[in-house]
Structure formats: C-alpha cells, structure tokens
PDB file of the backbone (N, CA, C, O) and the ligand in Angstrom, with CONECT records:
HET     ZN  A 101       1
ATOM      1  N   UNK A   1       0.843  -1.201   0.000  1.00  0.00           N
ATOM      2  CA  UNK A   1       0.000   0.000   0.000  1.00  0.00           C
ATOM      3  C   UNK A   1       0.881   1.255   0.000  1.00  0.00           C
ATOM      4  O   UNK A   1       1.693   1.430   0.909  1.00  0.00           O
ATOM      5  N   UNK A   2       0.708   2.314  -1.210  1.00  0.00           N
ATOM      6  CA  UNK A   2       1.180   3.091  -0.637  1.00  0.00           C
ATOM      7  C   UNK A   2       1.025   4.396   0.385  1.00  0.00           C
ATOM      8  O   UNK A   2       0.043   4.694   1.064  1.00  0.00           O
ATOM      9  N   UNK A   3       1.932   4.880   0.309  1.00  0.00           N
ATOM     10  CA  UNK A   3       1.828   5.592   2.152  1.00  0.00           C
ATOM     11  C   UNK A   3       0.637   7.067   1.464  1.00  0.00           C
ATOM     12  O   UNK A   3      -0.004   7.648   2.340  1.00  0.00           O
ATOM     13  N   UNK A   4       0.508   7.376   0.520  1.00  0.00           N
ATOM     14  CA  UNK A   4      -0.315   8.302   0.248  1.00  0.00           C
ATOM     15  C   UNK A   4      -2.021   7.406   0.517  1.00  0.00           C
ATOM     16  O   UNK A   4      -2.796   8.362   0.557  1.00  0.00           O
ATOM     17  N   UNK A   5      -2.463   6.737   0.612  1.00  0.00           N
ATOM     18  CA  UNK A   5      -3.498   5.454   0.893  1.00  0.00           C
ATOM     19  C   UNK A   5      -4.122   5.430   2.084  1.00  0.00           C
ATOM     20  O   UNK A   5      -5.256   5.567   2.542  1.00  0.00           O
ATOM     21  N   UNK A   6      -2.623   5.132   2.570  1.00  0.00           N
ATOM     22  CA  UNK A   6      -2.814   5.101   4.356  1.00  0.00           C
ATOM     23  C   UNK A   6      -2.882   5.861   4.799  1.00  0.00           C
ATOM     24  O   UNK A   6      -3.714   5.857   5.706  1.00  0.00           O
ATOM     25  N   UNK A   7      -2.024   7.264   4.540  1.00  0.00           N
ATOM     26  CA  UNK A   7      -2.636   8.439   5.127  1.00  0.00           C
ATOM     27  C   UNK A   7      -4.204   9.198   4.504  1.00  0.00           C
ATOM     28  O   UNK A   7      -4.504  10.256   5.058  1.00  0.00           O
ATOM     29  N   UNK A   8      -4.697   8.933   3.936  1.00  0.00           N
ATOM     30  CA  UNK A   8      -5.714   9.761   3.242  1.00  0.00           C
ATOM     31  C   UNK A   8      -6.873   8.870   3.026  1.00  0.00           C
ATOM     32  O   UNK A   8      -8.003   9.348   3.130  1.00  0.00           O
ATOM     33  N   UNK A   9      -6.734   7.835   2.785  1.00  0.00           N
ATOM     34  CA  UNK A   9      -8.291   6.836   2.123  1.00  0.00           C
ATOM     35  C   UNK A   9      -9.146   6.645   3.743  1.00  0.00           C
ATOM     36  O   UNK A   9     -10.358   6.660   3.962  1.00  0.00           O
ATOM     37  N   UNK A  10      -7.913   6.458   4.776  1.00  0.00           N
ATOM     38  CA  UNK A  10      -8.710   6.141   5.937  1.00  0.00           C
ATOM     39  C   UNK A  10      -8.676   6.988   7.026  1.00  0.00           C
ATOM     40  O   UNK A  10      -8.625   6.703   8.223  1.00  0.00           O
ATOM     41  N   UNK A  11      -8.704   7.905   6.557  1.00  0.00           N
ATOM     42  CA  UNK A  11      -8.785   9.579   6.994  1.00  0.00           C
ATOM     43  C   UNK A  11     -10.039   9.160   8.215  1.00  0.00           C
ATOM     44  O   UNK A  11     -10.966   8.424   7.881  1.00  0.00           O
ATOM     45  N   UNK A  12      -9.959   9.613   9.376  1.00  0.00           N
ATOM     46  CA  UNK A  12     -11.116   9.333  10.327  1.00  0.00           C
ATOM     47  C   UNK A  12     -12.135  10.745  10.547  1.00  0.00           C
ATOM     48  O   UNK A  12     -13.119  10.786  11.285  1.00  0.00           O
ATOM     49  N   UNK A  13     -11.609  11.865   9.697  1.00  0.00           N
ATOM     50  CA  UNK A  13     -12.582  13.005   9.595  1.00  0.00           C
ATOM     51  C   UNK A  13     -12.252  13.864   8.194  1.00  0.00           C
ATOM     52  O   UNK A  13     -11.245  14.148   7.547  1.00  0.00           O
ATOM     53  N   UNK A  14     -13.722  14.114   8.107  1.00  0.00           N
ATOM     54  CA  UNK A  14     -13.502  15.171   6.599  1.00  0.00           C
ATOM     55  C   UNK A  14     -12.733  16.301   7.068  1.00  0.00           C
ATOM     56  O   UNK A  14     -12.982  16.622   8.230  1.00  0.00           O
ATOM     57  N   UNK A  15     -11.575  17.212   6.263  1.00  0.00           N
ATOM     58  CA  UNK A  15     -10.860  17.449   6.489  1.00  0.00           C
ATOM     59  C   UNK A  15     -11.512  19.000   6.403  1.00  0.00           C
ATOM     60  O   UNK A  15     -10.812  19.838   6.971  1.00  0.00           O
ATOM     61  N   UNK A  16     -12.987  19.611   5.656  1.00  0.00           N
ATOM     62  CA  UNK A  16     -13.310  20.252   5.778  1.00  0.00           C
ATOM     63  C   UNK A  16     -14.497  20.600   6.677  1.00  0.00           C
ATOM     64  O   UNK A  16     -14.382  21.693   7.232  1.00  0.00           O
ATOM     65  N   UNK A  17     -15.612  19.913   6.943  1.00  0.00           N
ATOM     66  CA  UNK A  17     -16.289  20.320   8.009  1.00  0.00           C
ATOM     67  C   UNK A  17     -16.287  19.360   9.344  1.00  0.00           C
ATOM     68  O   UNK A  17     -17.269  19.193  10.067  1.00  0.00           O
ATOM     69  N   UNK A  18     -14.689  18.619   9.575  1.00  0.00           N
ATOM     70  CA  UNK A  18     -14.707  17.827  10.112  1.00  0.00           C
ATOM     71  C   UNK A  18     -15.907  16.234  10.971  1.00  0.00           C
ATOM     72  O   UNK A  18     -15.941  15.513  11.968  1.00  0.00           O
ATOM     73  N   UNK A  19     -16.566  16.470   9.844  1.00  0.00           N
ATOM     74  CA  UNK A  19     -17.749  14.833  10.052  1.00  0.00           C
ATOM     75  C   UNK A  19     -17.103  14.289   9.972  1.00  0.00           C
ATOM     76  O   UNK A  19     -16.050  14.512   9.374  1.00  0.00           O
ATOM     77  N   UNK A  20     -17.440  13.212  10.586  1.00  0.00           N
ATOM     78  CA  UNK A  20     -16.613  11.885  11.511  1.00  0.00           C
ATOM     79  C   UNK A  20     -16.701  10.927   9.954  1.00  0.00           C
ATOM     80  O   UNK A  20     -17.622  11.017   9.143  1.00  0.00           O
ATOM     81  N   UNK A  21     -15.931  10.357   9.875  1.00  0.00           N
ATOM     82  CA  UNK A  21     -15.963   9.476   8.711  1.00  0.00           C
ATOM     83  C   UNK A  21     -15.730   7.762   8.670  1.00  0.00           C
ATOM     84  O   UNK A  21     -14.707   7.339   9.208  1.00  0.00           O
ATOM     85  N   UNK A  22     -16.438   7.031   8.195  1.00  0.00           N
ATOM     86  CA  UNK A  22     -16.702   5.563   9.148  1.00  0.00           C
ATOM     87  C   UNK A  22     -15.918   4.989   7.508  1.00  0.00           C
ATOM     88  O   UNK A  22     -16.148   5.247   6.326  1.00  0.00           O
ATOM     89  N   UNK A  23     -15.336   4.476   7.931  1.00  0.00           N
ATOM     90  CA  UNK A  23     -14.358   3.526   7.360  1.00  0.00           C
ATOM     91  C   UNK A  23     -14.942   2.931   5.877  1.00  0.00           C
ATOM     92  O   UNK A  23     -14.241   2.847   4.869  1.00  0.00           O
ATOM     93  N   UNK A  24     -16.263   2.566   5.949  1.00  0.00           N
ATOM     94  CA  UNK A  24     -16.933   2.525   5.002  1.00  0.00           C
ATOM     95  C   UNK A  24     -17.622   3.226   4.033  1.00  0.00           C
ATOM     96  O   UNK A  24     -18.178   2.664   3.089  1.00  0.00           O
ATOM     97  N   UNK A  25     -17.617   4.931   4.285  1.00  0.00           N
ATOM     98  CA  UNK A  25     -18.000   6.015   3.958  1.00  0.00           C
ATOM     99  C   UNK A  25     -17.428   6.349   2.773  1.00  0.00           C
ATOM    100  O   UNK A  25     -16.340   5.781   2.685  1.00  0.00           O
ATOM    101  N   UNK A  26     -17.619   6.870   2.029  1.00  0.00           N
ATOM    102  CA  UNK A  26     -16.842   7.276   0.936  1.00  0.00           C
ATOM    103  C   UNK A  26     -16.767   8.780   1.009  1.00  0.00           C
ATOM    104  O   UNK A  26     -17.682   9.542   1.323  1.00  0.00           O
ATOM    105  N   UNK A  27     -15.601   9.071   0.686  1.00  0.00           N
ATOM    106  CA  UNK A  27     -14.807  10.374   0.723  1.00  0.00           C
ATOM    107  C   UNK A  27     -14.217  10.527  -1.005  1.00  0.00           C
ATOM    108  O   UNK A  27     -14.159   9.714  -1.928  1.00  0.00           O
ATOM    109  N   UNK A  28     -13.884  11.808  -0.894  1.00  0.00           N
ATOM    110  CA  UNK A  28     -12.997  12.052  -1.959  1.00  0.00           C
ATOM    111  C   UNK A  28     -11.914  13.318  -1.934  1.00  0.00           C
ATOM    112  O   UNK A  28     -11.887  14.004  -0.913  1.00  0.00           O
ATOM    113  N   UNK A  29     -11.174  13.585  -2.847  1.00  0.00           N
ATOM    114  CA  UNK A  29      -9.953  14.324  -2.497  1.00  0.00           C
ATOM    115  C   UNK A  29     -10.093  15.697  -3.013  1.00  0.00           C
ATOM    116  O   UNK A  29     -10.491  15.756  -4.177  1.00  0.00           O
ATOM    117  N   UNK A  30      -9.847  16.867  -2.390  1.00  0.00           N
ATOM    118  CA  UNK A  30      -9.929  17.947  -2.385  1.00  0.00           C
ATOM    119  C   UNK A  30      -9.020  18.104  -4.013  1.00  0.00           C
ATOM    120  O   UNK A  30      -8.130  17.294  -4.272  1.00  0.00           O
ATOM    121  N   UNK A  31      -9.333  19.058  -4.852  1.00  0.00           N
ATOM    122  CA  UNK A  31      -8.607  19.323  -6.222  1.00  0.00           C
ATOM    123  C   UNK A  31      -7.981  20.738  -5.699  1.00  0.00           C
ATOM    124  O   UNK A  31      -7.002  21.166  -6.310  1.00  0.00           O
ATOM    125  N   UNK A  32      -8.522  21.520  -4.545  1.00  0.00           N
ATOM    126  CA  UNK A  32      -7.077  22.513  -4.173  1.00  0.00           C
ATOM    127  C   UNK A  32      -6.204  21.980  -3.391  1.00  0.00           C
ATOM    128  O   UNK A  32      -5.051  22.166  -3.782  1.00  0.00           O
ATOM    129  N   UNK A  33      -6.347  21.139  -2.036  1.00  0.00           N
ATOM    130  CA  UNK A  33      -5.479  21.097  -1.031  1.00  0.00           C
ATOM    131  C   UNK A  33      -5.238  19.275  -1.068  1.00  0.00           C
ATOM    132  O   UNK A  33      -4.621  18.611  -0.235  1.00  0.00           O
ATOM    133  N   UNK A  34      -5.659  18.978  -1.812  1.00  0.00           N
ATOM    134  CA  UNK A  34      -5.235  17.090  -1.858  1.00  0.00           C
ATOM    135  C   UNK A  34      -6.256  16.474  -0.422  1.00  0.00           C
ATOM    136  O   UNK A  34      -6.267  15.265  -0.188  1.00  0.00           O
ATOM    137  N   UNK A  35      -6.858  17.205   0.224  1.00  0.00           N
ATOM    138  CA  UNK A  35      -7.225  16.898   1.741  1.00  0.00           C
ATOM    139  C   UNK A  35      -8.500  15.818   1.324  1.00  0.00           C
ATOM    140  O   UNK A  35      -9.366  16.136   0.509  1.00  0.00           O
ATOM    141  N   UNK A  36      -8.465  14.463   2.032  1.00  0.00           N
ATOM    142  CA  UNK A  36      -9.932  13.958   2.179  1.00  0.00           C
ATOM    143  C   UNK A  36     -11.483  14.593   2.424  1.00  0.00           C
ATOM    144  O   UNK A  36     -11.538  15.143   3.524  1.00  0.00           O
ATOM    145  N   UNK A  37     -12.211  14.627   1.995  1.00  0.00           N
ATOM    146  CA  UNK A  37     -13.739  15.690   2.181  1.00  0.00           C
ATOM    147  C   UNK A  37     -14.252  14.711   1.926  1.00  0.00           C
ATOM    148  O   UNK A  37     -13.747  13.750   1.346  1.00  0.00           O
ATOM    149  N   UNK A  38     -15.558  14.844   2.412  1.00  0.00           N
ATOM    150  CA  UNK A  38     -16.797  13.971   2.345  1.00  0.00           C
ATOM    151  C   UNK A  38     -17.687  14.493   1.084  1.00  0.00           C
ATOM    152  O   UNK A  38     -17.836  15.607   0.580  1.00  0.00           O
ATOM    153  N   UNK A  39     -18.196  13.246   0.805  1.00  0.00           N
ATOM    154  CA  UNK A  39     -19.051  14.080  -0.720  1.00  0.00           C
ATOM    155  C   UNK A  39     -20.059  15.507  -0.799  1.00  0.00           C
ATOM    156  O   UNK A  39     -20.270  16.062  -1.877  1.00  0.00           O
ATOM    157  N   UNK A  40     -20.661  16.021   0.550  1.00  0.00           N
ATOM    158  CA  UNK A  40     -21.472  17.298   0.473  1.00  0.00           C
ATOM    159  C   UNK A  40     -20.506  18.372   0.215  1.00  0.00           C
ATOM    160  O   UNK A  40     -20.806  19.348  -0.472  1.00  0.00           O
ATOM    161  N   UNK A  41     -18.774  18.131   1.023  1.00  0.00           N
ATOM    162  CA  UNK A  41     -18.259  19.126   0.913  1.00  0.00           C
ATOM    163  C   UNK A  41     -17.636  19.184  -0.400  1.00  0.00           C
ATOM    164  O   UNK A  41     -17.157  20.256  -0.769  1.00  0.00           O
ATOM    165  N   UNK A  42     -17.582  18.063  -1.219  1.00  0.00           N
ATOM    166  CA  UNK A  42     -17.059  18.119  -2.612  1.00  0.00           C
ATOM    167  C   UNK A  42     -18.126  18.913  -3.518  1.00  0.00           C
ATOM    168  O   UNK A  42     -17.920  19.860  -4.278  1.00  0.00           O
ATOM    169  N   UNK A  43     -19.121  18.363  -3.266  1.00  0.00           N
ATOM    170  CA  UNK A  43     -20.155  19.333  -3.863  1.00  0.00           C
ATOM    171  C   UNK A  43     -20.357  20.698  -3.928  1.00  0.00           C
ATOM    172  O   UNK A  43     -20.843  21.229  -4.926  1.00  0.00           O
ATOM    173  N   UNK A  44     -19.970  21.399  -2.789  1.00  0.00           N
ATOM    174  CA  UNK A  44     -19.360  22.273  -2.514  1.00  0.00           C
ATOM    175  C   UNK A  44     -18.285  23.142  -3.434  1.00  0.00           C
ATOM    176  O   UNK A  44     -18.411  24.212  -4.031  1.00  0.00           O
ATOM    177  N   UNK A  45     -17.250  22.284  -3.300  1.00  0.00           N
ATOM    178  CA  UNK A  45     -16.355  22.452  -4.012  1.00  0.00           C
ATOM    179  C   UNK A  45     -16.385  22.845  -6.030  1.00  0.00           C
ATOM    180  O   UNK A  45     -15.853  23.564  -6.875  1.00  0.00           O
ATOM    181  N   UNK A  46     -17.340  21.838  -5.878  1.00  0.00           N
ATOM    182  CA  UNK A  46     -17.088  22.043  -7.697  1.00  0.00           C
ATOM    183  C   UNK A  46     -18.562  22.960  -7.831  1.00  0.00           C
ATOM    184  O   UNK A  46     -19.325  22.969  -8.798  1.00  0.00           O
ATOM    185  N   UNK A  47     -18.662  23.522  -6.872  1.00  0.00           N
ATOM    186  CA  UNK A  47     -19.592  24.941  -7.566  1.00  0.00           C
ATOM    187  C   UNK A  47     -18.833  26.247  -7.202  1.00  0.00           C
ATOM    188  O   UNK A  47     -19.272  27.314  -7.631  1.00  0.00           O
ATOM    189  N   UNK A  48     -17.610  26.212  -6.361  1.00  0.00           N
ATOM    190  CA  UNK A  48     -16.627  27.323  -7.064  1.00  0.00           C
ATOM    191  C   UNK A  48     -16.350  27.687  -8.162  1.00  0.00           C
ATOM    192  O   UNK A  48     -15.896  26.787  -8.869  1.00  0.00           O
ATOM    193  N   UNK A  49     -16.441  28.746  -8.663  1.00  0.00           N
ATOM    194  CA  UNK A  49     -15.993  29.507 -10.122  1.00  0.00           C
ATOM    195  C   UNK A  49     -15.202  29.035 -10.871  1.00  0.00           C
ATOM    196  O   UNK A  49     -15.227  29.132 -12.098  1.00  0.00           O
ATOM    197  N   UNK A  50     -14.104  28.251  -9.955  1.00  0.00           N
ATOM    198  CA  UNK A  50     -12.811  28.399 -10.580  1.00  0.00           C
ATOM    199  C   UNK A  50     -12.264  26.917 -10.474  1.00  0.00           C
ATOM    200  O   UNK A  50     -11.084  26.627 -10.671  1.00  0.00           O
ATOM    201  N   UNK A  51     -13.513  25.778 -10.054  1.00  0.00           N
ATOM    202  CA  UNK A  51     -13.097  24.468  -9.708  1.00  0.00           C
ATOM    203  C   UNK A  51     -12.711  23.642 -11.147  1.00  0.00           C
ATOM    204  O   UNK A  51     -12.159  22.542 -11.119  1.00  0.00           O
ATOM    205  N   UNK A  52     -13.076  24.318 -12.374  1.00  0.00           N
ATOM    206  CA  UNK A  52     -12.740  23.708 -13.715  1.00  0.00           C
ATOM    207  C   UNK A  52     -11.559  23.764 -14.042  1.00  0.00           C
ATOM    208  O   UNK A  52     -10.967  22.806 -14.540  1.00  0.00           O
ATOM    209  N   UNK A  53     -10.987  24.997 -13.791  1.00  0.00           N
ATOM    210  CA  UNK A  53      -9.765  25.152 -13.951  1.00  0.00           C
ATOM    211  C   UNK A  53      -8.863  24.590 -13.045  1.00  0.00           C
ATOM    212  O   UNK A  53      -7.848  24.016 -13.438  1.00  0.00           O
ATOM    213  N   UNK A  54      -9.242  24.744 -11.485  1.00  0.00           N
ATOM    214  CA  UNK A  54      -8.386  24.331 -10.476  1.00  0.00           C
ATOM    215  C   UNK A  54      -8.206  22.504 -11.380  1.00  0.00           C
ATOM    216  O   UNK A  54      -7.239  22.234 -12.093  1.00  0.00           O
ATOM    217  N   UNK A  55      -9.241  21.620 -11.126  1.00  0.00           N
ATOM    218  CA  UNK A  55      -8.876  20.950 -11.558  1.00  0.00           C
ATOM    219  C   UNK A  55      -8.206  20.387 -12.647  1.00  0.00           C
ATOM    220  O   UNK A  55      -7.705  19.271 -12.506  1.00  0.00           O
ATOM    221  N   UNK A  56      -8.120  20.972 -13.694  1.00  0.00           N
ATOM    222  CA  UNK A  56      -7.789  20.652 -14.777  1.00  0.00           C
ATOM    223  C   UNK A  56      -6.240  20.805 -14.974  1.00  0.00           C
ATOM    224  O   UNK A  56      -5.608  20.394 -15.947  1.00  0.00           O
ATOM    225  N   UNK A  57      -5.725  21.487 -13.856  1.00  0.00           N
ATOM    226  CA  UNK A  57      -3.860  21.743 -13.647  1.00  0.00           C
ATOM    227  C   UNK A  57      -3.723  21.302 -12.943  1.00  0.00           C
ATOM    228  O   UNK A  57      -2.531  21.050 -12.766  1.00  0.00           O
ATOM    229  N   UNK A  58      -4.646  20.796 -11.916  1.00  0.00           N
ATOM    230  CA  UNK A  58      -3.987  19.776 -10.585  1.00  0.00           C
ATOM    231  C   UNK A  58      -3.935  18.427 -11.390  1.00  0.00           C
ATOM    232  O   UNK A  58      -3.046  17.720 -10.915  1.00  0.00           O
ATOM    233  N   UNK A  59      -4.495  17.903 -12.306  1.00  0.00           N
ATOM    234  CA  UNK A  59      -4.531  16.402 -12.605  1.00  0.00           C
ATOM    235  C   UNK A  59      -2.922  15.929 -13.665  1.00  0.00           C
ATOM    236  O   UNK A  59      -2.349  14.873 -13.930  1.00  0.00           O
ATOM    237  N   UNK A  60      -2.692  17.519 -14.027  1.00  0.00           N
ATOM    238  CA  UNK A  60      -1.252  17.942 -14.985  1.00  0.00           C
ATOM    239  C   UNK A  60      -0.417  17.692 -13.925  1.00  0.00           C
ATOM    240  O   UNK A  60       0.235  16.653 -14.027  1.00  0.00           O
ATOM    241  N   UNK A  61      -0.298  18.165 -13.214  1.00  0.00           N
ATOM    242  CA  UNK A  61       0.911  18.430 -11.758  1.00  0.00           C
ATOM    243  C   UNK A  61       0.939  17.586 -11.231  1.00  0.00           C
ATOM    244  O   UNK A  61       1.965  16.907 -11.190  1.00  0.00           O
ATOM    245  N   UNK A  62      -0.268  17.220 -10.539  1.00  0.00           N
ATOM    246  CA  UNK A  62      -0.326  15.579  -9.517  1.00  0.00           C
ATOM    247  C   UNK A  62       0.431  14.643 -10.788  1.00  0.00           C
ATOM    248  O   UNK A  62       1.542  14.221 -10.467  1.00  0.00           O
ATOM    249  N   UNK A  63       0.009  14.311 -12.037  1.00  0.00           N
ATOM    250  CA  UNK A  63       0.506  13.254 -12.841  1.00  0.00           C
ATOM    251  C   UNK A  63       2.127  13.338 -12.232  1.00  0.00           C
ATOM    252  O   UNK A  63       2.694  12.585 -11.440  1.00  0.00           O
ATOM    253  N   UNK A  64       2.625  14.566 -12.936  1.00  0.00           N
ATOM    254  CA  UNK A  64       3.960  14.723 -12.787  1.00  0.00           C
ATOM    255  C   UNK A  64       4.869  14.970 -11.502  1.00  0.00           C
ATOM    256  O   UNK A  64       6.082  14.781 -11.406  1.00  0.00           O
ATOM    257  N   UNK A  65       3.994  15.434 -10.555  1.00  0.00           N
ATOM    258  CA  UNK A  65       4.629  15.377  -9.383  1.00  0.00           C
ATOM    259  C   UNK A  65       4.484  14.117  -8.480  1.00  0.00           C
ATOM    260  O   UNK A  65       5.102  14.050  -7.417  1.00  0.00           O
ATOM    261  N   UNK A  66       3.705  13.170  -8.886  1.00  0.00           N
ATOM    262  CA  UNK A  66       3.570  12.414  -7.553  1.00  0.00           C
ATOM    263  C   UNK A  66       4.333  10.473  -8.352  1.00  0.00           C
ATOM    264  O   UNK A  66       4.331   9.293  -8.002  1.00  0.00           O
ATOM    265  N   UNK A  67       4.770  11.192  -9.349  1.00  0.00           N
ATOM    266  CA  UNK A  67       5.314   9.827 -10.376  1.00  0.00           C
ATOM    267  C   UNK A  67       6.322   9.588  -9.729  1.00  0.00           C
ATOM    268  O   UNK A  67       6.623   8.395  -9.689  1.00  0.00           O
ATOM    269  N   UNK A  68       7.249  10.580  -8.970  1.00  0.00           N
ATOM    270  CA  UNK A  68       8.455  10.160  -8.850  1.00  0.00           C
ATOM    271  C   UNK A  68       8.175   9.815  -7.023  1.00  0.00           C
ATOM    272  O   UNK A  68       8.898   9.454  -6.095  1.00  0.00           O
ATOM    273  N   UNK A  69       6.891  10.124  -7.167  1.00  0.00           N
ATOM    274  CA  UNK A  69       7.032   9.515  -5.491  1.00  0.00           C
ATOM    275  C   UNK A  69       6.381   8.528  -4.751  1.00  0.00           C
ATOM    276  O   UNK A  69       6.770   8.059  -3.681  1.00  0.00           O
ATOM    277  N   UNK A  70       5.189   8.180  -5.482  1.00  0.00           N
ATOM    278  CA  UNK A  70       4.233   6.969  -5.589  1.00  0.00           C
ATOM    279  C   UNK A  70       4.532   5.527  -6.578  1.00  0.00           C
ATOM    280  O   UNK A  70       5.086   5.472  -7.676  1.00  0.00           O
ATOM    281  N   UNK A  71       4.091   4.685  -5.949  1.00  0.00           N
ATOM    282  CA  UNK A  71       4.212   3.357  -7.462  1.00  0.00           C
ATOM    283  C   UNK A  71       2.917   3.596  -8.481  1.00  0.00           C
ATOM    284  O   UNK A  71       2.803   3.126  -9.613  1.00  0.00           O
ATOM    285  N   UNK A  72       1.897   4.518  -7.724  1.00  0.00           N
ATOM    286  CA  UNK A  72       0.606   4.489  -8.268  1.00  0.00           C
ATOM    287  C   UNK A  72      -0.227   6.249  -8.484  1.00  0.00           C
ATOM    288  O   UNK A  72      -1.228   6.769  -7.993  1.00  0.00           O
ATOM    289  N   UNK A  73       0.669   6.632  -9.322  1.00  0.00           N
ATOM    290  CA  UNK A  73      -0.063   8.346  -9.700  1.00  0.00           C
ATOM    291  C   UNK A  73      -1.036   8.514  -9.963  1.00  0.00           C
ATOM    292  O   UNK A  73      -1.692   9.493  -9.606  1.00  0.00           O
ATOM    293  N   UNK A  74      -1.602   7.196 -10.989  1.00  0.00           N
ATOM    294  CA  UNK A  74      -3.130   8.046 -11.388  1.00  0.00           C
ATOM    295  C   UNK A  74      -4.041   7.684 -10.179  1.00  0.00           C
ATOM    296  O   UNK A  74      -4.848   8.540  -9.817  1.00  0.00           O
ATOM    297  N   UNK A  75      -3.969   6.127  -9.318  1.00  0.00           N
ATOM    298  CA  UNK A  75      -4.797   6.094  -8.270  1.00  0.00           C
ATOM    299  C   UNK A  75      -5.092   7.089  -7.523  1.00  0.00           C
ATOM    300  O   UNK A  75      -6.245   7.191  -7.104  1.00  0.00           O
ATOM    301  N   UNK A  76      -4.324   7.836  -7.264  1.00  0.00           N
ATOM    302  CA  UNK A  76      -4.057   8.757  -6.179  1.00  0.00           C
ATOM    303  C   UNK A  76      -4.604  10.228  -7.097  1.00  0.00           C
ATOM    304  O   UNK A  76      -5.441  11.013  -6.650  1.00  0.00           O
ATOM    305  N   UNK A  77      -3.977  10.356  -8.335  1.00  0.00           N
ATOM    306  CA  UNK A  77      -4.486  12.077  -8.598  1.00  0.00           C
ATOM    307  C   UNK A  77      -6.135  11.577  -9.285  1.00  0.00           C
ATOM    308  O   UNK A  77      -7.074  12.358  -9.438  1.00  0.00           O
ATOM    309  N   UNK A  78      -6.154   9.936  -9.656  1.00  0.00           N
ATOM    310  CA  UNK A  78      -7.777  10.222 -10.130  1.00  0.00           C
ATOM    311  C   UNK A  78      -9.108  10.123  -8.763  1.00  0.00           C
ATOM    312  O   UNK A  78     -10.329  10.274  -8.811  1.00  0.00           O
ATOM    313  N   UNK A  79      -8.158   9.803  -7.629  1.00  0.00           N
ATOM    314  CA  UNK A  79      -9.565   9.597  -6.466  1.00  0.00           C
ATOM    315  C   UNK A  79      -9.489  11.206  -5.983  1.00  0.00           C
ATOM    316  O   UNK A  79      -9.295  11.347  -4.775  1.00  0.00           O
ATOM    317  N   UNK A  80      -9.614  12.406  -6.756  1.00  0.00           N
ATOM    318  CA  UNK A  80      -9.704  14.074  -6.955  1.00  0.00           C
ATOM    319  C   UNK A  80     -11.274  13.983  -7.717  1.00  0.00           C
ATOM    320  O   UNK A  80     -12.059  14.930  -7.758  1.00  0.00           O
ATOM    321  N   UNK A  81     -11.535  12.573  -8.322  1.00  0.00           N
ATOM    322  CA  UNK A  81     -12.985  12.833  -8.791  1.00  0.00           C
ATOM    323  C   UNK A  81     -13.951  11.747  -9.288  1.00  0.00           C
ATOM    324  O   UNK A  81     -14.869  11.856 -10.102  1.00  0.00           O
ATOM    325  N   UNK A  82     -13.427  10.426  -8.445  1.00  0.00           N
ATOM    326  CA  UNK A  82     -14.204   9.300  -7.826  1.00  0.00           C
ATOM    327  C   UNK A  82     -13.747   9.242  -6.390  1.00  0.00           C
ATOM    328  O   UNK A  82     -12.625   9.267  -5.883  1.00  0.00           O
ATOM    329  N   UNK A  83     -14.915   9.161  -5.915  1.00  0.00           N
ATOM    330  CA  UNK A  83     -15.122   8.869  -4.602  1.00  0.00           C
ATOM    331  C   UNK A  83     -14.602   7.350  -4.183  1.00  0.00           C
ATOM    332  O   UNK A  83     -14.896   6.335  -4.814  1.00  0.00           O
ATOM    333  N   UNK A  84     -13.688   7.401  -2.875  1.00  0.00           N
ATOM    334  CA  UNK A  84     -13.769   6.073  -2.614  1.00  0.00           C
ATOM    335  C   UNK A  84     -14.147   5.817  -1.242  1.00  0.00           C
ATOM    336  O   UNK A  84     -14.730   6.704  -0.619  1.00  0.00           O
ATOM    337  N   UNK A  85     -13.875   4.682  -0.687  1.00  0.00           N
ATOM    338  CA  UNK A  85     -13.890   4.300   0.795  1.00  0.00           C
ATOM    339  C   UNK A  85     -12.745   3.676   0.933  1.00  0.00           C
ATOM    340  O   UNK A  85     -11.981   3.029   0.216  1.00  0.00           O
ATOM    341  N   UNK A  86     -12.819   4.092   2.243  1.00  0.00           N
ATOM    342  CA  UNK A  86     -11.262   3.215   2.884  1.00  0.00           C
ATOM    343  C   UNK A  86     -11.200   1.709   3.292  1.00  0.00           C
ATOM    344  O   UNK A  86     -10.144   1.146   3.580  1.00  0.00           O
ATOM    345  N   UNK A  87     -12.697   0.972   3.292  1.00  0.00           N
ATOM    346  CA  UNK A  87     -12.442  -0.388   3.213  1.00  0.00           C
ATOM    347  C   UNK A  87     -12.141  -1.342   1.822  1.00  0.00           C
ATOM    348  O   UNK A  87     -11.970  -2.556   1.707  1.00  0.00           O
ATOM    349  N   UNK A  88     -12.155  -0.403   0.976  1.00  0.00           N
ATOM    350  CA  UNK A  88     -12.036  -1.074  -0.423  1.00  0.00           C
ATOM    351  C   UNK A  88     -10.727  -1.254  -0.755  1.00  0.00           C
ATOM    352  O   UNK A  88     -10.445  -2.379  -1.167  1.00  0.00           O
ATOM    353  N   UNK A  89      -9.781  -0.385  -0.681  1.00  0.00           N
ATOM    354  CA  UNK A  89      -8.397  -0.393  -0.661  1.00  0.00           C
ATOM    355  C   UNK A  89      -7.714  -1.240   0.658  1.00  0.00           C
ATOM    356  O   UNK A  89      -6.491  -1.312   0.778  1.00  0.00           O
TER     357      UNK A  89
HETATM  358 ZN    ZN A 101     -17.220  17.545   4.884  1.00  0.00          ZN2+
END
C-alpha cells in the first residue's frame, strides 16, 4: 500500500467540516489542497468559479509530481474525482 493510501483513504474526519468518517463512507480528495472531504463538501467544491480550472492543472501536476514519489499516480491524482472508501483499498 502506498503511504499516500494510508494516510488519506482512511482519513477518520472530513478534512473540511470535520464529520466523523466511518471507514466505510466514501470520501474524496480535495482538487485545491489534496485533503480527504466527504461528498457534500465536494459538492461544494465544484460549484466554485474556478473548480474547472483548479482541476484541470492539478490532474497535470499531480501526474507529474507524484510519479516520482508513488508506485501508483493516477490512483491517487484520479480519487480528486471518484469517490472512494477506505475499506475497499
Ligand atoms: Zn465535509
């Protein structure tokens, strides 16, 4: 597993309105701050102005920045816009 996984898939609170998050819950990853959020606050998120764009250079950058540090880049920069849970991994 890698260590980006373990720290983040089984995140025990959304990182934005801190709700408690049950292991089985599905979360997904912030496209400004990489942070775990729960799906209302993602929703949230992509009705910012500027969430088309934010995302669309984070998925450029994450590719290239997290290649040289993960075995698994796209897992990690594509759960920015599928939801997962932390018992699945
Ligand atoms: Zn939340």
């Amino acid at each position: 597993m890698d260590e980006w996984q373990e720290k983040l898939t089984c995140a025990l609170a959304c990182q934005r309105c801190s709700k408690t998050l049950d292991p089985n819950d599905q979360r997904i990853l912030s496209v400004y701050d990489h942070e775990p959020v729960c799906l209302p606050c993602k929703k949230e998120e992509e009705q910012r102005p500027d969430y088309e764009q934010v995302s669309r250079e984070m998925i450029g950058t994450c590719m290239a920045e997290t290649e040289m540090m993960y075995s698994d880049p796209g897992g990690y920069c594509f759960h920015h816009f599928y939801p997962f849970a932390c018992k699945r991994l």
